[in-house]
SELUM-223765 format. One record per residue: residue in one letter; x, z, y of N, C-alpha, C in turn. Coordinates in pm, 1 decimal, padded with zeros to 6 digits. Layout:
BEGIN
ATOM residu      n.x      n.z      n.y     ca.x     ca.z     ca.y      c.x      c.z      c.y
ATOM      A        X        Z        Y        X        Z        Y        X        Z        Y
...
REM end
This chain:
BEGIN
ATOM residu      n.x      n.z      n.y     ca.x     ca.z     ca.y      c.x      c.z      c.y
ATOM      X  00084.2  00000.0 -00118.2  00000.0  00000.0  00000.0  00088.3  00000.0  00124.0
ATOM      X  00073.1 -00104.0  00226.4  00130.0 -00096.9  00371.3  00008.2  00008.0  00414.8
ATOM      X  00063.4  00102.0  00529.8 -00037.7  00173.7  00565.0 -00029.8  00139.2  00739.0
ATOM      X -00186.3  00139.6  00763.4 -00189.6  00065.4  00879.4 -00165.4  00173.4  00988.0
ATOM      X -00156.5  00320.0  00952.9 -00164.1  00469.1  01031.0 -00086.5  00569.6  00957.9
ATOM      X -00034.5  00579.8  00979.4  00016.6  00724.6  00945.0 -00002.0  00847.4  01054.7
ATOM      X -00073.7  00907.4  00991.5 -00153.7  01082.9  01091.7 -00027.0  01158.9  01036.8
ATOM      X  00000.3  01266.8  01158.0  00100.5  01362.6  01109.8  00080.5  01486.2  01178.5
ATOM      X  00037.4  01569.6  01117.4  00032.2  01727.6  01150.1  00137.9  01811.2  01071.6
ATOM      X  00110.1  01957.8  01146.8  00252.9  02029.1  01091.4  00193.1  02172.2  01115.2
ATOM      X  00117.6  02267.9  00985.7  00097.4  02384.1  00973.5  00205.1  02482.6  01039.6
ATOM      X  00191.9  02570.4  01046.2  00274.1  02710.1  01018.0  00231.1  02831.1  00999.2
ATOM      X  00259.1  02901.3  00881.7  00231.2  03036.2  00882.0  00081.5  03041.7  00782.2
ATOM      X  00097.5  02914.0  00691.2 -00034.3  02870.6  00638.1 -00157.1  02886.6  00694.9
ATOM      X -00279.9  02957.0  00673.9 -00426.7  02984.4  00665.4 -00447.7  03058.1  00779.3
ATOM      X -00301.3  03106.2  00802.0 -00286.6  03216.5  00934.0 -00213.3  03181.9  01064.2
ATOM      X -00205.9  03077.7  01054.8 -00141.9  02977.6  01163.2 -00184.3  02927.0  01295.2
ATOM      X -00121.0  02812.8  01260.0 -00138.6  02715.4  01376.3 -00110.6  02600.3  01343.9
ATOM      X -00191.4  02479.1  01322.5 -00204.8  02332.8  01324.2 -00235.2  02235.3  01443.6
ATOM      X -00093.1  02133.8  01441.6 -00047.4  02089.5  01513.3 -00059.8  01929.8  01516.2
ATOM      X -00093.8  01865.6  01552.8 -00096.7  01734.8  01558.3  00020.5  01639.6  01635.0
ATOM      X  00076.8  01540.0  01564.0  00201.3  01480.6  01606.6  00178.2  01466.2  01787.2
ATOM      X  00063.1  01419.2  01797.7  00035.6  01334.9  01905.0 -00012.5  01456.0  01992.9
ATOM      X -00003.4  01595.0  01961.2 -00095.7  01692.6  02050.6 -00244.2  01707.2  02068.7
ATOM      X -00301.6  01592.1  01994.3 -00430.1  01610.0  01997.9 -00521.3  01690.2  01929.0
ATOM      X -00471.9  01782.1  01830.1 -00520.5  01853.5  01730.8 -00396.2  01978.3  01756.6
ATOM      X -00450.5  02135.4  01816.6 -00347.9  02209.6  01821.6 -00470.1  02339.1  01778.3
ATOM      X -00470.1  02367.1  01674.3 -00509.8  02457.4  01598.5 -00536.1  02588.1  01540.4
ATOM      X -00557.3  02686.5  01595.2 -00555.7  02831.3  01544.7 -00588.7  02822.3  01392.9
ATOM      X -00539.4  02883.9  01307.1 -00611.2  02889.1  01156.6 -00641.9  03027.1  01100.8
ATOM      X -00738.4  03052.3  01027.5 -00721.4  03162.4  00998.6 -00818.2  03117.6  00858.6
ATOM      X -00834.4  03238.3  00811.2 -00862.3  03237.3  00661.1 -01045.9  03241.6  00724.7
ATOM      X -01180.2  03252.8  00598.5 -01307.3  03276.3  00648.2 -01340.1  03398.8  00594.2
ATOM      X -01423.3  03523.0  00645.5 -01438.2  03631.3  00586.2 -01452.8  03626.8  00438.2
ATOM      X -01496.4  03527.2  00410.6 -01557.1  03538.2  00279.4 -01477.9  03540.3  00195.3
ATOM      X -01345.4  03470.3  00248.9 -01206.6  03439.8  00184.8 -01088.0  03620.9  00194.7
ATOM      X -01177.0  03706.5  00290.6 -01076.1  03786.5  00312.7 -01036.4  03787.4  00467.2
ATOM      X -01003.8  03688.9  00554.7 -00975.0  03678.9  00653.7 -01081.7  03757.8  00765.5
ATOM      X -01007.1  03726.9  00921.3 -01148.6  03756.6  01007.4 -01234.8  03609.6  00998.1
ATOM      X -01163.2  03503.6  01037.4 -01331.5  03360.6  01034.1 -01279.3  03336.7  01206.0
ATOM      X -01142.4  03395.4  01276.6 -01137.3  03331.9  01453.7 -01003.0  03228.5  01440.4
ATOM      X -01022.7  03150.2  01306.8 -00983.4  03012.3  01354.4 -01060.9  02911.6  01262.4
ATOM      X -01021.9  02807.7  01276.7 -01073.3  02695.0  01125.9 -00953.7  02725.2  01033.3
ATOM      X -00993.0  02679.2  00931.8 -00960.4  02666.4  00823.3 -00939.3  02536.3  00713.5
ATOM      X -00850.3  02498.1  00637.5 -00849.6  02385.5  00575.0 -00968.0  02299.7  00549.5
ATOM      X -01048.2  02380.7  00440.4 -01210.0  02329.5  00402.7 -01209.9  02285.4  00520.0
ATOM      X -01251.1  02352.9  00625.4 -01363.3  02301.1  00736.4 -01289.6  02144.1  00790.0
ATOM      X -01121.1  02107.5  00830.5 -01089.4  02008.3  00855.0 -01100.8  01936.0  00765.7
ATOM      X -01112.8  01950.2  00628.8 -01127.2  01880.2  00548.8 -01217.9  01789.6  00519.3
ATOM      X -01355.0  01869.3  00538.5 -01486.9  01809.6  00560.0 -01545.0  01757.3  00674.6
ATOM      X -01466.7  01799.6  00802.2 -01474.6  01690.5  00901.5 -01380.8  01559.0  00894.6
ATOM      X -01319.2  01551.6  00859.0 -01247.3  01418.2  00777.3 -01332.0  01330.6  00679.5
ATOM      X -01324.0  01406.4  00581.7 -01445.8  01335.7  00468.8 -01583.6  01278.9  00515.7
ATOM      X -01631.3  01325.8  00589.9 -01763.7  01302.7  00650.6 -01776.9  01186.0  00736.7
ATOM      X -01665.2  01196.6  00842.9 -01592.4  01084.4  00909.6 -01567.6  00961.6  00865.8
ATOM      X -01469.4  00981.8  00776.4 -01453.1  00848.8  00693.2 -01544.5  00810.9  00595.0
ATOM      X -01680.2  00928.6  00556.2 -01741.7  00835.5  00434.8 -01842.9  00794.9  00545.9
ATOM      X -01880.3  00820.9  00687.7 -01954.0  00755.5  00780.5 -01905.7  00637.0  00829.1
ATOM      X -01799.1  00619.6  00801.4 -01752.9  00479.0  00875.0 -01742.7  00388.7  00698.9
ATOM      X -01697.2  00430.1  00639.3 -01715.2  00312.9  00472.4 -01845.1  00262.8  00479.5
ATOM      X -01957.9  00383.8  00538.5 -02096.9  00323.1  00496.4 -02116.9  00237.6  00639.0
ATOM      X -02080.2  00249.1  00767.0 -02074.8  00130.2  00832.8 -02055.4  00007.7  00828.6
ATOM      X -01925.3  00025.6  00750.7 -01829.8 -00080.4  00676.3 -01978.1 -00154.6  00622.3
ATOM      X -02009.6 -00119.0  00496.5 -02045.5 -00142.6  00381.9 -02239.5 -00230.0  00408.2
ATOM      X -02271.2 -00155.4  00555.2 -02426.3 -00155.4  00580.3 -02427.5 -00295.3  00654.7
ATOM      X -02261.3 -00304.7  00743.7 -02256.7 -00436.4  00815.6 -02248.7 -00592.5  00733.8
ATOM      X -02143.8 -00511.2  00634.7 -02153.5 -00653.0  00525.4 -02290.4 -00699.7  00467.5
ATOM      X -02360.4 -00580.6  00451.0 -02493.8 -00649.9  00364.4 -02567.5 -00636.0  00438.8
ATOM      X -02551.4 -00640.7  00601.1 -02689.3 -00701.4  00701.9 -02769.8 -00549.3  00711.6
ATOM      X -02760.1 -00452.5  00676.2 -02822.8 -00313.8  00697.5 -02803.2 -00239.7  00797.8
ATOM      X -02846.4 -00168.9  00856.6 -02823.1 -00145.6  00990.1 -02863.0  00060.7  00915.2
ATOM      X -02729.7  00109.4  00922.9 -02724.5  00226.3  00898.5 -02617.7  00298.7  01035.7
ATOM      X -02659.8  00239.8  01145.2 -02519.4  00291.9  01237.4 -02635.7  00463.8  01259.5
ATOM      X -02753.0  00477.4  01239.0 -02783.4  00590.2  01301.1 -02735.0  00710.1  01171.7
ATOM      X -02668.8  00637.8  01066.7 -02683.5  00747.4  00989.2 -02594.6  00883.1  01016.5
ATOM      X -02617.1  01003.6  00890.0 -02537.9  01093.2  00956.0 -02486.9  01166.1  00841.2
ATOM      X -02345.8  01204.4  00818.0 -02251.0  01222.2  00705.7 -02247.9  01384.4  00725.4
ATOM      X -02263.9  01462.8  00639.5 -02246.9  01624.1  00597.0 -02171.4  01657.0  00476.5
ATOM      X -02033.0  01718.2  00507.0 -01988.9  01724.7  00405.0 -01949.5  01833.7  00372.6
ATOM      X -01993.2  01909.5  00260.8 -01954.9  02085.0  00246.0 -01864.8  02114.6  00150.4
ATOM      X -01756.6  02157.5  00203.5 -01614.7  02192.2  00088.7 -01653.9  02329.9  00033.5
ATOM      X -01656.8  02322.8 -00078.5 -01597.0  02446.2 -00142.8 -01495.4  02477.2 -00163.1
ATOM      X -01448.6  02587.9 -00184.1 -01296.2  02628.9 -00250.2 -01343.1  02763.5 -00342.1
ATOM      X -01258.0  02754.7 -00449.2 -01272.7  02832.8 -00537.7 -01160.9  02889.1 -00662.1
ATOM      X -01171.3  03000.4 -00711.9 -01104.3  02944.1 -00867.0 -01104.8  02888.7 -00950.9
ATOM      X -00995.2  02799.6 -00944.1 -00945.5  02696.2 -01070.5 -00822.6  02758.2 -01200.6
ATOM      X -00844.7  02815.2 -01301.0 -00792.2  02826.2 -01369.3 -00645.8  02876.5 -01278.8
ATOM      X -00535.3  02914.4 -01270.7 -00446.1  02981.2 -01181.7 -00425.6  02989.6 -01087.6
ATOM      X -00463.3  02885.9 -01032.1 -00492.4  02869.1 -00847.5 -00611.2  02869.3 -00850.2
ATOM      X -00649.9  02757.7 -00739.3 -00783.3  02736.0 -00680.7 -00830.3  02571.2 -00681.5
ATOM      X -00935.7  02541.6 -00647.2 -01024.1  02397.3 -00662.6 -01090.0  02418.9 -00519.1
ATOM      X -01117.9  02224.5 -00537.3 -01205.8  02184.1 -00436.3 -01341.8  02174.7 -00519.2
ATOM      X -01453.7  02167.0 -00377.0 -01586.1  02059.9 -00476.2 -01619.6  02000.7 -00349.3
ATOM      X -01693.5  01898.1 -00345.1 -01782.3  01876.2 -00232.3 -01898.4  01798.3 -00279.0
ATOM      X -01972.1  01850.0 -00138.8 -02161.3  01792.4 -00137.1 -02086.5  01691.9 -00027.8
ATOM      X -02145.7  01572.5 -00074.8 -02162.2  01473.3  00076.3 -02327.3  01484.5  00104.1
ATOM      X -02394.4  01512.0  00174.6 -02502.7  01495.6  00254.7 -02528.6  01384.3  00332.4
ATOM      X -02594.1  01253.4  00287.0 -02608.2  01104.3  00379.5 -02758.6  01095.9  00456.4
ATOM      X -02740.1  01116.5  00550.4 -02898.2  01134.6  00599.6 -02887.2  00944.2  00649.0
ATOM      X -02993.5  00905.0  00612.8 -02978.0  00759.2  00626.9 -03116.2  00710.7  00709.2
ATOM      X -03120.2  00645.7  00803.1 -03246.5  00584.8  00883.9 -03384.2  00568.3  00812.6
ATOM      X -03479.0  00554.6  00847.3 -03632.8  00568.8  00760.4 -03644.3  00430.2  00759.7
ATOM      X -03569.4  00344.1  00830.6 -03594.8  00190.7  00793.7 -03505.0  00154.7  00669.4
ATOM      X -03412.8  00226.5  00605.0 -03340.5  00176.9  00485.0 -03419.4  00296.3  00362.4
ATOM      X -03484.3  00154.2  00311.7 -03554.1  00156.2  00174.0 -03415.6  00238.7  00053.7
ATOM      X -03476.7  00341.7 -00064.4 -03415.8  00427.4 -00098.0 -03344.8  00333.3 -00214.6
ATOM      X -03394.6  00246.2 -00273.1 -03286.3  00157.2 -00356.0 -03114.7  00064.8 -00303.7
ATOM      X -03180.9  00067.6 -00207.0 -03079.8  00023.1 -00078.8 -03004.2  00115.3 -00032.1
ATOM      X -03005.2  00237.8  00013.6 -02953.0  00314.0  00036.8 -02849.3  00382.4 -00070.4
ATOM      X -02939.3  00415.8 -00173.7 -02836.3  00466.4 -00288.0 -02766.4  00352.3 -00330.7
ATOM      X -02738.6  00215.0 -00318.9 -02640.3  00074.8 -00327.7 -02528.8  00089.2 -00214.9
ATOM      X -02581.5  00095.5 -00099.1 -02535.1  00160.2 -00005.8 -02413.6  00227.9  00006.4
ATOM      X -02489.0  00372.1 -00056.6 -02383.3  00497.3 -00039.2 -02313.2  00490.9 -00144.7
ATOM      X -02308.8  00435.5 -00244.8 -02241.3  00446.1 -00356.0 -02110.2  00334.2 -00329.1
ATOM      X -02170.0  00160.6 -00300.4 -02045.5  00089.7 -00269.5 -01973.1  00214.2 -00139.3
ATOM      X -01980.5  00259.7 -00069.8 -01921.3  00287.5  00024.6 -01836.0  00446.0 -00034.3
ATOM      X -01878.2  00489.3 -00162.9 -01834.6  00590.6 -00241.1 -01703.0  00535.5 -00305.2
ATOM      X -01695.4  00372.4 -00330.3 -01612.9  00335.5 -00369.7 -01487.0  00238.4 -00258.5
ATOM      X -01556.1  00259.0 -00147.5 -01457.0  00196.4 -00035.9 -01368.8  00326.5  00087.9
ATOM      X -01434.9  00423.2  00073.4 -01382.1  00587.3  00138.2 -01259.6  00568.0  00097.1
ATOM      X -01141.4  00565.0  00161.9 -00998.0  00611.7  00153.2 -01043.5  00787.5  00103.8
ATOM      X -01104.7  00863.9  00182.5 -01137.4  01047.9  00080.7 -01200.9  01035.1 -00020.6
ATOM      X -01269.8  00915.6 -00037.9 -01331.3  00929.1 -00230.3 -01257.6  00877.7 -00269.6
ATOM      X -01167.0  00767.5 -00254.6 -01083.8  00739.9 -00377.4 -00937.4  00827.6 -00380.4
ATOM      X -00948.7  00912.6 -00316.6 -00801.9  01026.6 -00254.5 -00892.7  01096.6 -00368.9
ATOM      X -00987.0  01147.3 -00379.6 -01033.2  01303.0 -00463.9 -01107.3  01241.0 -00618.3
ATOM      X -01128.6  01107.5 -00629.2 -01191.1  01057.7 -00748.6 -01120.9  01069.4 -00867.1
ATOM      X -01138.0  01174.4 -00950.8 -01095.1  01222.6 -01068.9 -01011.0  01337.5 -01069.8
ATOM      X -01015.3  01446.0 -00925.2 -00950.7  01487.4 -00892.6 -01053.4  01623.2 -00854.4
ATOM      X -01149.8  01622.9 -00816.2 -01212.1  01678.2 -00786.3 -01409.6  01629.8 -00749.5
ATOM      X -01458.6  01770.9 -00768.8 -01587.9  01711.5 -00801.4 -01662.5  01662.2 -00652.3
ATOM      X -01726.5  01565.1 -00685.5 -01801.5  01511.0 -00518.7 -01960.7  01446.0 -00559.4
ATOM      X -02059.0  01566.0 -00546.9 -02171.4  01493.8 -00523.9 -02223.8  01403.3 -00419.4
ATOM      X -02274.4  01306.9 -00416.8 -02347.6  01237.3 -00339.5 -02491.3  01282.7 -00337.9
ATOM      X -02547.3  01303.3 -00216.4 -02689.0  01374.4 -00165.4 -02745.8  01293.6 -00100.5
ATOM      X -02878.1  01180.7 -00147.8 -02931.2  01162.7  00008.3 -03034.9  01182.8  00061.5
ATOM      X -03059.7  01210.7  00214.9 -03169.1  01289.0  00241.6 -03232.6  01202.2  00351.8
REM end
């Protein structure tokens, strides 16, 4: 793969940090979420994670709605990370949530979200790797 972008950030101090973006545009407090143990007064991996994922599986299904003449630009991408225990460490999961326009018929839509399940640079990054439902609402 030539890559047309390369993004570059730079943690420190892990979960308890600070995330940094090459370009300064992303400068980050981190902290862990109560639930995890932490206080919850910064973001956290999950949460960038799933604003990424959501992002890019909203623009695949752009991609994907323009090629076949569908007009899904109002749609809207939700994506909820889990983290958990995995056998010695820990795991991902995610819900994608596709809320899709009332003018795209539900056979269409699930054609839709699925080619575009298979055009996501984050679904084919986590495909066989971790679990990812598709939801649509």
């Amino acid at each position: 793969m030539d890559a047309l972008y390369t993004a570059v950030a730079t943690a420190t101090h892990g979960r308890e940090g600070r995330a940094v973006s090459s370009d300064g545009k992303i400068d980050l407090k981190l902290a862990p979420p109560v639930e995890m143990g932490g206080n919850g007064e910064g973001t956290n991996p999950e949460q960038l994670f799933a604003a990424g994922y959501a992002a890019c599986f909203g623009s695949a299904l752009g991609l994907v709605g323009r090629q076949a003449k569908v007009d899904v630009s109002q749609a809207a991408v939700t994506a909820e990370v889990g983290i958990g225990r995995q056998g010695e460490g820990f795991g991902l999961q995610v819900v994608l949530r596709i809320e899709l326009p009332d003018t795209v018929d539900e056979e269409t839509g699930r054609k839709l979200v699925e080619t575009a399940h298979q055009v996501c640079p984050y679904s084919n990054a986590t495909r066989g790797n971790i679990e990812v439902d598709l939801v649509i609402e």
